[in-house]
LOLUM-53581 format. One record per residue (C-alpha): residue in three letters; y, x, z; residue number from 1. Coordinates in Angstrom, 2 decimals, padded with zeros to 5 digits. Layout:
+---------+---------+---------+---------+-----+
: residuo :       y :       x :       z : num :
+---------+---------+---------+---------+-----+
:     ALA :       Y :       X :       Z : NUM :
...
+---------+---------+---------+---------+-----+
//
This chain:
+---------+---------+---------+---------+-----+
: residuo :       y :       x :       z : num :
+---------+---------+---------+---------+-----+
:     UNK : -009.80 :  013.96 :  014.39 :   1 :
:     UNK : -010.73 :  012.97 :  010.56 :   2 :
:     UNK : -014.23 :  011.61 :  010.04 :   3 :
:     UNK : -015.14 :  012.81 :  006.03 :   4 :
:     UNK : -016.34 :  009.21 :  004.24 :   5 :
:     UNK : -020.11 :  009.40 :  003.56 :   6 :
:     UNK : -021.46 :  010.75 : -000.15 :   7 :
:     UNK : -021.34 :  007.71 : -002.58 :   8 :
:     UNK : -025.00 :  006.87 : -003.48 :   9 :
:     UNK : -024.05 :  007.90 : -007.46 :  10 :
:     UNK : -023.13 :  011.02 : -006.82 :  11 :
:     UNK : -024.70 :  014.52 : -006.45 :  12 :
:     UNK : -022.57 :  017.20 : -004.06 :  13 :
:     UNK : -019.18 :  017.17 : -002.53 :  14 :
:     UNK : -017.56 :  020.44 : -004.87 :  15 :
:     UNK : -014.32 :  020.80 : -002.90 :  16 :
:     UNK : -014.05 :  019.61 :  000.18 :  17 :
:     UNK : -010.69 :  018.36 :  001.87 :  18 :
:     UNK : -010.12 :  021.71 :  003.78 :  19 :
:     UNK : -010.20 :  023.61 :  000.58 :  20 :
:     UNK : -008.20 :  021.23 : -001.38 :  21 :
:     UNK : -005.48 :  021.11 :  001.85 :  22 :
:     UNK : -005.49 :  024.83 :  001.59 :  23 :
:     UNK : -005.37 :  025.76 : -002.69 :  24 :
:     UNK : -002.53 :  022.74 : -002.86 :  25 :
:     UNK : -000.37 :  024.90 :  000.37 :  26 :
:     UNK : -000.70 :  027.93 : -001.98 :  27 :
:     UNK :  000.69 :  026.32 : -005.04 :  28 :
:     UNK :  003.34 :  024.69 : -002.89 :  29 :
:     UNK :  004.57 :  028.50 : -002.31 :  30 :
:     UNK :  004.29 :  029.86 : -005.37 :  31 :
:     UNK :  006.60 :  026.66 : -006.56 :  32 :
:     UNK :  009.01 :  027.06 : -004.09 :  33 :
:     UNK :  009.14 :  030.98 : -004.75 :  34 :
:     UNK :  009.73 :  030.37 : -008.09 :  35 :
:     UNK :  012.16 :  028.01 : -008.21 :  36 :
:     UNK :  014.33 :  028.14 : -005.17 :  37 :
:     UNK :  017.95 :  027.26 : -005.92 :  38 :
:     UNK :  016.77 :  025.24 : -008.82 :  39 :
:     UNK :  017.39 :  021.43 : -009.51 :  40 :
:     UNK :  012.78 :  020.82 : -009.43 :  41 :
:     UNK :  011.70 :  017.33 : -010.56 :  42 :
:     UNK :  007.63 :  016.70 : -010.00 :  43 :
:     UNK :  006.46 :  014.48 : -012.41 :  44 :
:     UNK :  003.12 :  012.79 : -012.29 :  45 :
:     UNK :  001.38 :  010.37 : -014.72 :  46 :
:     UNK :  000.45 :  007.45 : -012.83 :  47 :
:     UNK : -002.24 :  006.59 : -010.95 :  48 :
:     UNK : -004.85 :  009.80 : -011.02 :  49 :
:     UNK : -001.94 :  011.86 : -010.18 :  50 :
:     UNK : -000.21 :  010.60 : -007.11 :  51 :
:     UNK : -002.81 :  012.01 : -004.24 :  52 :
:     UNK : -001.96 :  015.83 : -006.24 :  53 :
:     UNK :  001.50 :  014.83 : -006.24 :  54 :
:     UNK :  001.91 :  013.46 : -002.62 :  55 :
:     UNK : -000.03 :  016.30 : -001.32 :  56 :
:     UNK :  001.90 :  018.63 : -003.70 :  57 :
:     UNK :  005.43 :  017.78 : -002.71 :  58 :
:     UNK :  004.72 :  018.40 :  001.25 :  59 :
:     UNK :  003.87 :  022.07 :  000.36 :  60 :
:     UNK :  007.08 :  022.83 : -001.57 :  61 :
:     UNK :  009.90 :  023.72 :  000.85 :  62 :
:     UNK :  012.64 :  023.20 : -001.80 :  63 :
:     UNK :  014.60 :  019.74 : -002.37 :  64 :
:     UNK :  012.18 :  018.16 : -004.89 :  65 :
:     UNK :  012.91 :  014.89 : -006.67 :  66 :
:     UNK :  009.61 :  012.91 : -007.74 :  67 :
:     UNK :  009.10 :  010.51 : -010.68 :  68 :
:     UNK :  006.38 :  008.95 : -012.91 :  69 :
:     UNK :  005.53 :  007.93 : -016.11 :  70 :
:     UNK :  002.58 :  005.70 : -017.29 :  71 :
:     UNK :  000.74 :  005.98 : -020.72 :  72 :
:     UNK : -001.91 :  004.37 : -022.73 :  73 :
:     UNK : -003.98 :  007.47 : -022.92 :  74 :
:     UNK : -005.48 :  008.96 : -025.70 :  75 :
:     UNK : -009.47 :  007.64 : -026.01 :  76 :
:     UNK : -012.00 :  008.94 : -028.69 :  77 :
:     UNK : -011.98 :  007.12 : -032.06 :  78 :
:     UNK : -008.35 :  005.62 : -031.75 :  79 :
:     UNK : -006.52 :  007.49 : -033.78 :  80 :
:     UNK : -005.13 :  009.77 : -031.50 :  81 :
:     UNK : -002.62 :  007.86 : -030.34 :  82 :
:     UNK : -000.92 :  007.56 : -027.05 :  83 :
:     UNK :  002.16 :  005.88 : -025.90 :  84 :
:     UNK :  004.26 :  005.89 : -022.90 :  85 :
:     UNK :  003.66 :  002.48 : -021.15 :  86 :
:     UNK :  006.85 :  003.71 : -018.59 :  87 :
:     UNK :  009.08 :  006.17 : -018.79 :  88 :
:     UNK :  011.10 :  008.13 : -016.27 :  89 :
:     UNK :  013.25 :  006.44 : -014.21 :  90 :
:     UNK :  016.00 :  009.01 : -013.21 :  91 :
:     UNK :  017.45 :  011.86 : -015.88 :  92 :
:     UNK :  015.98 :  015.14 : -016.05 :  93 :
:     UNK :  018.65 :  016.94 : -018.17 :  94 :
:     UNK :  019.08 :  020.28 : -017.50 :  95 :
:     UNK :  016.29 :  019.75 : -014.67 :  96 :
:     UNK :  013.00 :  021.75 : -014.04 :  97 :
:     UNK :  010.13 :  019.51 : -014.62 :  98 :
:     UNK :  006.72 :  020.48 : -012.99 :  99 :
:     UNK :  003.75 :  018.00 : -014.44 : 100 :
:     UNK :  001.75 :  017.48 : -011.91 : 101 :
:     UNK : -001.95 :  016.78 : -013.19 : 102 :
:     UNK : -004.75 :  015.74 : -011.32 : 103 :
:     UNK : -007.34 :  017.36 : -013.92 : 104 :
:     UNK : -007.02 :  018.54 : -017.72 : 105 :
:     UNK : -009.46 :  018.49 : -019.90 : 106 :
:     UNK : -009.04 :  017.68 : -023.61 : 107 :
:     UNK : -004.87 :  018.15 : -023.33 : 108 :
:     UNK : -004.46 :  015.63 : -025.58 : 109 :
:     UNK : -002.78 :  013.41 : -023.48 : 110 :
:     UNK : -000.84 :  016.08 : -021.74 : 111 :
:     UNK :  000.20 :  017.82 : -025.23 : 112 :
:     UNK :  001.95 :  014.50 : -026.05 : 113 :
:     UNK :  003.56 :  014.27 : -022.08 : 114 :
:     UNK :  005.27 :  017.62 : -022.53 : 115 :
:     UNK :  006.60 :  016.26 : -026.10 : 116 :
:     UNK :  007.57 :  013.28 : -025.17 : 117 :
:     UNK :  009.17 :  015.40 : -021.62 : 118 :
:     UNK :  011.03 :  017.75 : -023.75 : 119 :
:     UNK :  012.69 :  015.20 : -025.26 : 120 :
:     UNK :  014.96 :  014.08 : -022.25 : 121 :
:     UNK :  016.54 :  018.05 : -022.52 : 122 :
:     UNK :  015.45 :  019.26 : -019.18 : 123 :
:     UNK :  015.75 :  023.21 : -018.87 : 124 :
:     UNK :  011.95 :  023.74 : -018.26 : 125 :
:     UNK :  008.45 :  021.51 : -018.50 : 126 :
:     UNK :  005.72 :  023.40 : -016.91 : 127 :
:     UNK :  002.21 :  022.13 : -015.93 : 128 :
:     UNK :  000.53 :  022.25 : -011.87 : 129 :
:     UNK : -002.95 :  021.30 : -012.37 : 130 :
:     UNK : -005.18 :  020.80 : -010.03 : 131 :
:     UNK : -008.38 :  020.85 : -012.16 : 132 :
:     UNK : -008.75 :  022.45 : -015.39 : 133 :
:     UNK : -011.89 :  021.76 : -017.43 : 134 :
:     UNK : -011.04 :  024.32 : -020.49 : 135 :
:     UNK : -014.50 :  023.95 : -021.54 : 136 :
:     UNK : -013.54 :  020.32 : -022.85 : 137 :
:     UNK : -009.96 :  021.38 : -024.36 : 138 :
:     UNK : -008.86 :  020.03 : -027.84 : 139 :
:     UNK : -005.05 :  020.50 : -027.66 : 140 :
:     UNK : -003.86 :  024.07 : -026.34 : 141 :
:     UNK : -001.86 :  023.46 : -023.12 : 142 :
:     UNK : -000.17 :  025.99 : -020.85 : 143 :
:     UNK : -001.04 :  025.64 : -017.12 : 144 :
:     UNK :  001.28 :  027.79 : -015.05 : 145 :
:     UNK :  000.15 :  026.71 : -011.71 : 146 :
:     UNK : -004.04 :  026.00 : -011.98 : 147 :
:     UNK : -005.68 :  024.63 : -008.37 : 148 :
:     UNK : -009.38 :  025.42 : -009.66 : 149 :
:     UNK : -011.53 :  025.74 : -013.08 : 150 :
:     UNK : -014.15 :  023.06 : -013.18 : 151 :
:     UNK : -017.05 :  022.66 : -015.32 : 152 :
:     UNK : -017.66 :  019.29 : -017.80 : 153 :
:     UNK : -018.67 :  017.60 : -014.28 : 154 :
:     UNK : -017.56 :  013.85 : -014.16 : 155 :
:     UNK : -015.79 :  013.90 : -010.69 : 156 :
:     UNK : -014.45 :  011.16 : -008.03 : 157 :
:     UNK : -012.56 :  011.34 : -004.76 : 158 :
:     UNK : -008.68 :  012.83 : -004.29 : 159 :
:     UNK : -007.58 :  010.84 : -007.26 : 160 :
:     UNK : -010.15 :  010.73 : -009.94 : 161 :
:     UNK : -011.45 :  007.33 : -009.56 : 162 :
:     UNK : -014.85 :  004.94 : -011.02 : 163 :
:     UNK : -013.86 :  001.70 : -012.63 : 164 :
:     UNK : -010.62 :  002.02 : -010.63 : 165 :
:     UNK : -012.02 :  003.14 : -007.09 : 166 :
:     UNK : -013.39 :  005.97 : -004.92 : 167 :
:     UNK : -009.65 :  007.50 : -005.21 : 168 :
:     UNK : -008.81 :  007.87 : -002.05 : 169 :
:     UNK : -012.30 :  010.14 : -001.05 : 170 :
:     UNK : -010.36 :  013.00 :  000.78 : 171 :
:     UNK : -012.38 :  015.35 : -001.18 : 172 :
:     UNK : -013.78 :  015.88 : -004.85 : 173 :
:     UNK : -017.48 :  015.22 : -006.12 : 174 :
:     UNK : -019.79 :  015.21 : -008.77 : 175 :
:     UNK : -021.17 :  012.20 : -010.42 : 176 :
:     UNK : -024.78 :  012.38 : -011.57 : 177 :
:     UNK : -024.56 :  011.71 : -015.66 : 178 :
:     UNK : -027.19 :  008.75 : -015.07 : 179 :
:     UNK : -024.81 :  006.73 : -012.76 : 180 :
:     UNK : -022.14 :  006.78 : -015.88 : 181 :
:     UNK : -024.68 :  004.89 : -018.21 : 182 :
+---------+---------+---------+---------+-----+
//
């Protein structure tokens, strides 16, 4: 039997807890596999947010699913807007249907210039499974065809979504209080 880890001290409420999260990531998993069966399906994640959604993600799909990962220098406020893949897909995707998998959206920006830079390598299809969407935050108009759950502007850690680099692997997703992000 799983033990949930304890509340970090900086944040306010657990707002999905691991038994929801198991059970909205089985029903994308179907709706995947129902909509792509007989279908050459490539999951594609952008490293490292990404890889709990992904992991989880693959497990549910009951098709023959090849994974891969890219890596960018994301797109940060007063830069330019620029963003650049730091790796690139190891295996071909030509003629392949790519599901993004995306821990959380929010502005798009960075996932406007994935699907470019995706569409690129000629698969058939580049569609988007998001976990979280945060529309409320969007800059760049991005299609989600599979959407786990619409979040507010919350600043959120566990299953992922990290601090400084930690509190990924919280089995479960909570809200930071704005305070502890000073």
């Amino acid at each position: 039997m799983s033990r949930t880890p304890p509340l970090p001290d900086f944040c306010d409420s657990i707002l999905l807890d691991e038994t929801t999260i198991r059970s909205r990531v089985a029903e994308l998993g179907a709706e995947i596999t129902r909509d792509f069966a007989g279908k050459d399906v490539r999951l594609v994640t952008v490293l490292r947010g990404g890889l709990y959604f992904l992991s989880d993600l693959s497990r549910a799909i009951t098709l023959d699913v090849s994974l891969d990962f890219l890596a960018v220098a994301p797109y940060v406020h007063g830069s330019g807007g620029t963003v650049r893949v730091t790796k690139d897909l190891d295996d071909s995707v030509r003629g392949a249907v790519i599901v993004v998998v995306e821990d959380v959206v929010d502005t798009g920006l960075t996932l406007n210039y994935v699907l470019s830079f995706l569409k690129a390598h000629e698969p058939e299809q580049v569609l988007v499974c998001a976990l979280l969407d945060k529309p409320a935050r969007r800059i760049a108009p991005v299609k989600i065809t599979y959407r786990g759950f619409e979040m507010q502007d919350d600043f959120l850690v566990g299953y992922g979504l990290d601090v400084a680099g930690r509190y990924r692997n919280l089995p479960y997703l909570a809200s930071v209080r704005p305070e502890a992000l000073l």
